[in-house]
C-alpha beads as a LAMMPS data file, in Angstrom:
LAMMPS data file: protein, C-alpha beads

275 atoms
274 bonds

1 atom types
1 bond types

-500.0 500.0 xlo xhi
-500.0 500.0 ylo yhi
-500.0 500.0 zlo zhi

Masses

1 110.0

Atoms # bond

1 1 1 0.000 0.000 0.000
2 1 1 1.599 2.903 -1.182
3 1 1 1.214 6.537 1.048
4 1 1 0.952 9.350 -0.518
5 1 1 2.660 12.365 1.208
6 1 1 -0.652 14.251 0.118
7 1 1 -2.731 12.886 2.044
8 1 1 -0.617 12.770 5.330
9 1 1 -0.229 15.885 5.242
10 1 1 -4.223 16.323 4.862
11 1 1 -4.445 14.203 7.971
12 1 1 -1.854 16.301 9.788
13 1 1 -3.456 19.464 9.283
14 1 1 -7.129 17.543 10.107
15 1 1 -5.048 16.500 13.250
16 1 1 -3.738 19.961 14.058
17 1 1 -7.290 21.436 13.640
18 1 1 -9.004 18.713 16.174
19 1 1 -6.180 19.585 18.872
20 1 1 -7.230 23.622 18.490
21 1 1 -10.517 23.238 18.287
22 1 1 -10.974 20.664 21.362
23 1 1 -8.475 21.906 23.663
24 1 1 -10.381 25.171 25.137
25 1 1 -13.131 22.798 25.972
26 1 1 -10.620 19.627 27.511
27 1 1 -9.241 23.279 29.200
28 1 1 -12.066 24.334 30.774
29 1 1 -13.440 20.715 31.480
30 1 1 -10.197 19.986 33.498
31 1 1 -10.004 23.360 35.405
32 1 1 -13.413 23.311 36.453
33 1 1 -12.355 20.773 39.214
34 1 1 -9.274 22.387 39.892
35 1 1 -8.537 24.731 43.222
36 1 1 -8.127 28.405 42.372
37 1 1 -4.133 27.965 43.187
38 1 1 -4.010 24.976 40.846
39 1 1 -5.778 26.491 37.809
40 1 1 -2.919 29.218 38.013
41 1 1 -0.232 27.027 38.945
42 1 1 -0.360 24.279 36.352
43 1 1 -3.672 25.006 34.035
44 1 1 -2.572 21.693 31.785
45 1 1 -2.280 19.270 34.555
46 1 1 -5.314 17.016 35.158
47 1 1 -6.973 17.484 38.964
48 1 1 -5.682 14.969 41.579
49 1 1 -6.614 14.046 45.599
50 1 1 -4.697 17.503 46.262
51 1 1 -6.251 19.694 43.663
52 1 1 -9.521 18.009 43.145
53 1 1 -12.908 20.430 44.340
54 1 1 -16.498 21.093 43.305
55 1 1 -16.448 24.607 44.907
56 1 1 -17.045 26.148 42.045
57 1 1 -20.093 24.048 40.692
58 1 1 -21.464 24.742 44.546
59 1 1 -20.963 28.468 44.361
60 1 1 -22.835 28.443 40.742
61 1 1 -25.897 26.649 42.368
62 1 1 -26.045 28.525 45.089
63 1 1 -25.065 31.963 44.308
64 1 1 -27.039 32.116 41.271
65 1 1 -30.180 31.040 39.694
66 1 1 -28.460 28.866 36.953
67 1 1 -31.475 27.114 36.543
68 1 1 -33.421 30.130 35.118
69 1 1 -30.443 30.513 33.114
70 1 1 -30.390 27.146 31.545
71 1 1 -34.031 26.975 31.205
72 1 1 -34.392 30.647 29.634
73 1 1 -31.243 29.255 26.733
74 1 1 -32.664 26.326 26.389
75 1 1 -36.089 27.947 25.366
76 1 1 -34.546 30.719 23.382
77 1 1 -32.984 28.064 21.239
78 1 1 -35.700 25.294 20.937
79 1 1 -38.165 27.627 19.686
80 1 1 -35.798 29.123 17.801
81 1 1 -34.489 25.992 16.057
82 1 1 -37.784 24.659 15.545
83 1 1 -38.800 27.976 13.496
84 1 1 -35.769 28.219 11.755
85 1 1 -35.558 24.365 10.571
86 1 1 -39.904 24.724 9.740
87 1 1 -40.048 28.021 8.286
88 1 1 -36.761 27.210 6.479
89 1 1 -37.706 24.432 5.218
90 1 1 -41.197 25.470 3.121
91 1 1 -39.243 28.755 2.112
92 1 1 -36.902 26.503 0.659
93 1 1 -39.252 24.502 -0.799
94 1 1 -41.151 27.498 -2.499
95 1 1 -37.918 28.570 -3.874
96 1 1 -36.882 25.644 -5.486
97 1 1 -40.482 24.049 -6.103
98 1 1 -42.548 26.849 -7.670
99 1 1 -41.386 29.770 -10.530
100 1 1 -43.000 33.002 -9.944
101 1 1 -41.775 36.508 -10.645
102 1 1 -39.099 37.465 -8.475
103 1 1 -37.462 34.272 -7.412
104 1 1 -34.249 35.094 -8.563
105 1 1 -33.899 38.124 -6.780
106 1 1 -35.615 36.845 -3.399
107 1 1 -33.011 34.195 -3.583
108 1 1 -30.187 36.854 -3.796
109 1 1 -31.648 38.793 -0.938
110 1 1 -31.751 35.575 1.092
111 1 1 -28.317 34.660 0.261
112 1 1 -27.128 38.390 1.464
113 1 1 -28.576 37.491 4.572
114 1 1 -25.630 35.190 4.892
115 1 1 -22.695 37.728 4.078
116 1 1 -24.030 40.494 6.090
117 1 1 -23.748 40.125 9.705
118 1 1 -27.013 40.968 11.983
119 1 1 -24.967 42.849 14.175
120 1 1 -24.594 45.589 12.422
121 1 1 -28.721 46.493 12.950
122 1 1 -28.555 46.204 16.754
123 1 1 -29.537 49.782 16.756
124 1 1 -32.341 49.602 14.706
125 1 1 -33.133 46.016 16.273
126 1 1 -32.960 47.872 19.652
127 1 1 -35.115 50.559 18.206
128 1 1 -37.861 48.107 17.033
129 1 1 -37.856 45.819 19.672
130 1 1 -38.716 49.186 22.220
131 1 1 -41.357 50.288 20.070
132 1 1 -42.787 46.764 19.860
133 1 1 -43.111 46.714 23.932
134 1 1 -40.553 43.089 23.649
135 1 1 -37.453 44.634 25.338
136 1 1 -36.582 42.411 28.628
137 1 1 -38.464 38.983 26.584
138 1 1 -37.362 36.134 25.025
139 1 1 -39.656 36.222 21.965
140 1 1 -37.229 39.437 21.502
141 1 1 -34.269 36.961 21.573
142 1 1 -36.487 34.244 19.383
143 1 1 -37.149 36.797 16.650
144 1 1 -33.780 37.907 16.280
145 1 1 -32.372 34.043 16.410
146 1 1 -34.668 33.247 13.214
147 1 1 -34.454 35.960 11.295
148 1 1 -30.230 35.444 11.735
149 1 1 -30.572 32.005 11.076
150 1 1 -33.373 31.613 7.946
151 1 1 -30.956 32.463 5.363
152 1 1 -28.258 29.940 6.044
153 1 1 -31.193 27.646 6.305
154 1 1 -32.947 28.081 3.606
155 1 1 -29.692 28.249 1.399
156 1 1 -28.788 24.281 3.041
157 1 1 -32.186 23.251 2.820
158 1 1 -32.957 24.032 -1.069
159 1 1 -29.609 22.609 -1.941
160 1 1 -31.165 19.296 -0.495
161 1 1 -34.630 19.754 -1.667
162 1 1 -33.177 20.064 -5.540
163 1 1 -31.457 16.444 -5.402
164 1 1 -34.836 14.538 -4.418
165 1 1 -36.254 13.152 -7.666
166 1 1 -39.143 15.564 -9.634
167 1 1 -40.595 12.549 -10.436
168 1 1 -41.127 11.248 -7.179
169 1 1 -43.301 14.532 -6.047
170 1 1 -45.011 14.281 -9.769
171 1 1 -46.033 10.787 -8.867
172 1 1 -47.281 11.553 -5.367
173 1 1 -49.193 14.775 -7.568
174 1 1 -51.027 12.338 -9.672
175 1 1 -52.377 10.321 -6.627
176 1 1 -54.358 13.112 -5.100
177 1 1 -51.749 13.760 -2.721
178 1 1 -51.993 17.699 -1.626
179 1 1 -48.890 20.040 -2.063
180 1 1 -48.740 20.097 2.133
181 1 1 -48.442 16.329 2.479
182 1 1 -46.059 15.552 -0.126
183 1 1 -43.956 18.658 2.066
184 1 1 -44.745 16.835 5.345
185 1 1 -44.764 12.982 4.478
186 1 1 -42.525 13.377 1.510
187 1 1 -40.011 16.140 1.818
188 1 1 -39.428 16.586 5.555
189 1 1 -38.205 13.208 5.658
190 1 1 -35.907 12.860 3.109
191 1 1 -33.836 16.197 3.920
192 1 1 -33.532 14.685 7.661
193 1 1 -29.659 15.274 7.207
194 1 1 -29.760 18.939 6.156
195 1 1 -32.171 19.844 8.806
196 1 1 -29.485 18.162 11.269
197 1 1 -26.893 20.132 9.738
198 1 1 -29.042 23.176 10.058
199 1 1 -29.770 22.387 14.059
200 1 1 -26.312 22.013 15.080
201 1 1 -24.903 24.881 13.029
202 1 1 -27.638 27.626 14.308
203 1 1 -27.878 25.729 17.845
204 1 1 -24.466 26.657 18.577
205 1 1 -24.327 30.159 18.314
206 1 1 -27.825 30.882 19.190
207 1 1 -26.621 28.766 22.802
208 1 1 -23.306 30.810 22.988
209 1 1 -24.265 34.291 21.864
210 1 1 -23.930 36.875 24.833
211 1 1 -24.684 39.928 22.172
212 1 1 -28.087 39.974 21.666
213 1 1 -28.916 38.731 25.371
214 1 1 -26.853 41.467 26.310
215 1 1 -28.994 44.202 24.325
216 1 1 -32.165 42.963 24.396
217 1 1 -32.719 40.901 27.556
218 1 1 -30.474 41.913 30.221
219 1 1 -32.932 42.330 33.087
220 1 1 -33.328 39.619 35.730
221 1 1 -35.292 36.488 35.176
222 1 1 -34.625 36.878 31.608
223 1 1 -30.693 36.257 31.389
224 1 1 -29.584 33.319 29.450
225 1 1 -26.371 30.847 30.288
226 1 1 -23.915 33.655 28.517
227 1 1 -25.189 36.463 30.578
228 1 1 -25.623 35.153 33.877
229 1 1 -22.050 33.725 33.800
230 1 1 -20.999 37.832 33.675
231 1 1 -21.649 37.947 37.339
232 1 1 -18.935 36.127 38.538
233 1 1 -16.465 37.659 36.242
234 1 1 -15.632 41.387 38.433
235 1 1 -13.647 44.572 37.483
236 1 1 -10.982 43.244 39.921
237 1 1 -11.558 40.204 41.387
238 1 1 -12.836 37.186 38.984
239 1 1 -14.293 34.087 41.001
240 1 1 -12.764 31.618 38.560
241 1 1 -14.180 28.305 39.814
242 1 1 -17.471 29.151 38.980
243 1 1 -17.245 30.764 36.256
244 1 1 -15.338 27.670 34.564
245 1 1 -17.913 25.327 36.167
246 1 1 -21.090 27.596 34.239
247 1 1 -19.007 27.129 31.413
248 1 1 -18.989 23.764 31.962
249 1 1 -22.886 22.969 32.229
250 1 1 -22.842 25.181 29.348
251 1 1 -21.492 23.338 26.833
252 1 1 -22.480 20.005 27.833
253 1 1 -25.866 20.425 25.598
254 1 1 -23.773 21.289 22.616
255 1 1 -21.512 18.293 23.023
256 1 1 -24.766 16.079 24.036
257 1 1 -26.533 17.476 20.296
258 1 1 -23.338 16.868 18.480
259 1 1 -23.083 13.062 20.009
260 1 1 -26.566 12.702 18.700
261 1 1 -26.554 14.207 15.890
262 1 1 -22.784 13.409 14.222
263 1 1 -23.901 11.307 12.016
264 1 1 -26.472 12.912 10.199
265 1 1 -24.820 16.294 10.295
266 1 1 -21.695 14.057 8.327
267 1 1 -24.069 13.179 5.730
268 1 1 -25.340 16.719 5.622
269 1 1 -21.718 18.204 4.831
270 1 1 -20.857 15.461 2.468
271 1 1 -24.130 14.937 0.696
272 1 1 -23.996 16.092 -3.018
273 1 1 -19.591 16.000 -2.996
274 1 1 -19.605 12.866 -5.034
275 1 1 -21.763 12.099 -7.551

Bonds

1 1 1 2
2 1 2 3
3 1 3 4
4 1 4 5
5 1 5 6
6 1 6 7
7 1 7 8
8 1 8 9
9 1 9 10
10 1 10 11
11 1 11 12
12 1 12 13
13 1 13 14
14 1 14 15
15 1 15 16
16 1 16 17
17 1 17 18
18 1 18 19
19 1 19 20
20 1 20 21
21 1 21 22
22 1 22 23
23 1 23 24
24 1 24 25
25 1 25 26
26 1 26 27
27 1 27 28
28 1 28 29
29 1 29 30
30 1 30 31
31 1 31 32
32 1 32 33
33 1 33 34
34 1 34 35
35 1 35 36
36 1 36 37
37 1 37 38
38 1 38 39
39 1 39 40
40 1 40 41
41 1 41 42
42 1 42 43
43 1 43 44
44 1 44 45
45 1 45 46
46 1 46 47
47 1 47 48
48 1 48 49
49 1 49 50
50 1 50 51
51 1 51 52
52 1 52 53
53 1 53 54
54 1 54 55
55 1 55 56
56 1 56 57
57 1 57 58
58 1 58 59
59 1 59 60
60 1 60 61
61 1 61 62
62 1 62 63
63 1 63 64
64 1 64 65
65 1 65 66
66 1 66 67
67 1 67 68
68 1 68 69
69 1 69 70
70 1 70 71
71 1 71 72
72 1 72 73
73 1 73 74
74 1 74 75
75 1 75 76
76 1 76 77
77 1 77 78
78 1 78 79
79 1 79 80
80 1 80 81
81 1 81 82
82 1 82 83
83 1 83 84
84 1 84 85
85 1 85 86
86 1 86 87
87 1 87 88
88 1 88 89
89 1 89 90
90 1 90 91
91 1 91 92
92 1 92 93
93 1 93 94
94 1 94 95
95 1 95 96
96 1 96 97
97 1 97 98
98 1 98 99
99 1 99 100
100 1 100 101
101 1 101 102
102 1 102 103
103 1 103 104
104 1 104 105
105 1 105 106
106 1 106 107
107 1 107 108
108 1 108 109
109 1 109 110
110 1 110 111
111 1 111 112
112 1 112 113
113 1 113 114
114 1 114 115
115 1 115 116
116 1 116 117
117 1 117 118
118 1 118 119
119 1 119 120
120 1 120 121
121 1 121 122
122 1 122 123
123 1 123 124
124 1 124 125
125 1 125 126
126 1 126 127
127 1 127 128
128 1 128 129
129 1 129 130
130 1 130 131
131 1 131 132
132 1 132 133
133 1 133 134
134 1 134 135
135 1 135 136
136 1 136 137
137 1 137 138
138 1 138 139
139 1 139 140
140 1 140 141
141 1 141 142
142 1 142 143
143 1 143 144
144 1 144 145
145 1 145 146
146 1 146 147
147 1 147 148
148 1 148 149
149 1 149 150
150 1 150 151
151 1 151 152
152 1 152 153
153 1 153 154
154 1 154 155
155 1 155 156
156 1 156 157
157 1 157 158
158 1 158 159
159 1 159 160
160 1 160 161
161 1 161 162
162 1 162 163
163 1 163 164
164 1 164 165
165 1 165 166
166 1 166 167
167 1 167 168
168 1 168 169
169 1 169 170
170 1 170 171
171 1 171 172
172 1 172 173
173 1 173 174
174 1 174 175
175 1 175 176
176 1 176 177
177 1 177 178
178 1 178 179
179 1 179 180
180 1 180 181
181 1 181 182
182 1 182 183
183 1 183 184
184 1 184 185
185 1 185 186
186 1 186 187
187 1 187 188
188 1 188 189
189 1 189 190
190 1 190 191
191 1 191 192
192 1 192 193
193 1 193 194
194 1 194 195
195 1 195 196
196 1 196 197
197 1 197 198
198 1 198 199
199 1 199 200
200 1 200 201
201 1 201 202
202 1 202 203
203 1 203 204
204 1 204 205
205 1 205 206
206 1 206 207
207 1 207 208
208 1 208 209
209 1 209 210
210 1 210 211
211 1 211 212
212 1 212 213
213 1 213 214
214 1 214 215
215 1 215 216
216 1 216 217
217 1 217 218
218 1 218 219
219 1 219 220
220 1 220 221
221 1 221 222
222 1 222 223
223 1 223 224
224 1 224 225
225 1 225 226
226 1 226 227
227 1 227 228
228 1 228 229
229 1 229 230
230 1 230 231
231 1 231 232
232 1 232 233
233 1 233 234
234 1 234 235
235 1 235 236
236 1 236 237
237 1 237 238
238 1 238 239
239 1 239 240
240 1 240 241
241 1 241 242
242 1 242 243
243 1 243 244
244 1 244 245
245 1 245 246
246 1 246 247
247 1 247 248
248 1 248 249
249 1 249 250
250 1 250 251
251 1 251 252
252 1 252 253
253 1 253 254
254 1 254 255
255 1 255 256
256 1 256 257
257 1 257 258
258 1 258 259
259 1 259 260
260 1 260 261
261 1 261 262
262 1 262 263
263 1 263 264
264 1 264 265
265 1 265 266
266 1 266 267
267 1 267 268
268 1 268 269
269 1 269 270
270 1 270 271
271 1 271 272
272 1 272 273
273 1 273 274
274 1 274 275
């Protein structure tokens, strides 16, 4: 078997990439049950019988209300997620289903969507969201969430949508079988993998954004994970346990949907490449 220095190379760099990518988590992970002198004495070294504590996880639970916090994320990005991958989904399906006027040009506004960050409204989001009484809510958050990730969406979802076979929906047309159930029965099923891909990739920084929850919903009772972890970061003194052990429970949903989901969002990235 002959190696080509081509693709060891590809597999170093694929190696180099996993070790970047994973070690701020392994970091945190490992800290988190680390004494305050330990994480500053030797932040690499794994916790032992010496350096080994929970204070930090004990200090989030009880000097916070982390479970508002979790619950408040994890309804932000449900809803969010579930409007995104729905509303996605039948725009895509418009687009690529059905010719009308304009459908080249409400593609290319979707697709600018993409290249233009949502960032740059927060003023005018701001603005809105006061005059629409939603300032200190989550459906502010929720709004913002879809409308940053339908174009991304819709752009993944269509891709998928064009590969399934016309004649498969023409067939299900000549049965009697109404445009919403061949979307529902038909459709939704076979684009499983793209609307995996499209979960993990708006999950994550709908779950991690501190921005928006920063503008919008800063009052109490409505702060997400991001936000509420801010209070034990200080101008001068920074209580480091717990703030590693809320970023702790924080990611553990992320690395719980990507466990689940792996597979799928695999066949999502790949599907189309080879012909």
């Amino acid at each position: 078997m002959t190696i080509r220095p081509g693709r060891i190379a590809v597999h170093i760099a694929l190696i180099l990439y996993t070790i970047l990518a994973l070690g701020p988590i392994l970091l945190i992970l490992i800290n988190a049950f680390k004494t305050r002198r330990a994480i500053f004495a030797d932040p690499l070294g794994l916790p032992n019988g010496q350096t080994f504590t929970t204070i930090g996880f004990d200090r989030v639970f009880a000097n916070s209300d982390f479970g508002l916090y979790f619950f408040n994320s994890l309804t932000v990005t449900v809803v969010s997620l579930v409007l995104i991958v729905l509303i996605g989904a039948m725009a895509a399906w418009a687009l690529t289903e059905y010719r009308f006027r304009g459908n080249t040009l409400l593609s290319l506004y979707l697709a600018i969507g993409i290249m233009v960050p949502i960032r740059l409204g927060s003023v005018s989001i701001l603005r809105m969201m006061v005059e629409l009484n939603l300032v200190n809510t989550l459906t502010a958050l929720i709004l913002v969430y879809v409308a940053q990730g339908l174009p991304l969406a819709i752009l993944i979802l269509g891709e998928f949508i064009q590969q399934i076979p016309k004649d498969l929906r023409d067939a299900a047309r000549c049965d009697g079988v109404s445009e919403y159930r061949i979307f529902f029965s038909i459709i939704l099923p076979l684009i499983s993998p793209a609307i995996a891909t499209v979960a993990v990739f708006t999950m994550v920084p709908v779950w991690n954004d501190l921005w928006f929850p920063l503008i919008l919903a800063p009052g109490d009772g409505k702060q997400t994970i991001t936000l509420g972890v801010q209070q034990f970061i200080g101008q001068y003194v920074t209580d480091w346990n717990a703030v590693l052990a809320s970023l702790t429970l924080a990611i553990t949903p992320v690395l719980v949907l990507y466990l689940l989901f792996s597979r799928y969002l695999v066949r999502g990235l790949t599907a189309g490449a080879v012909k």
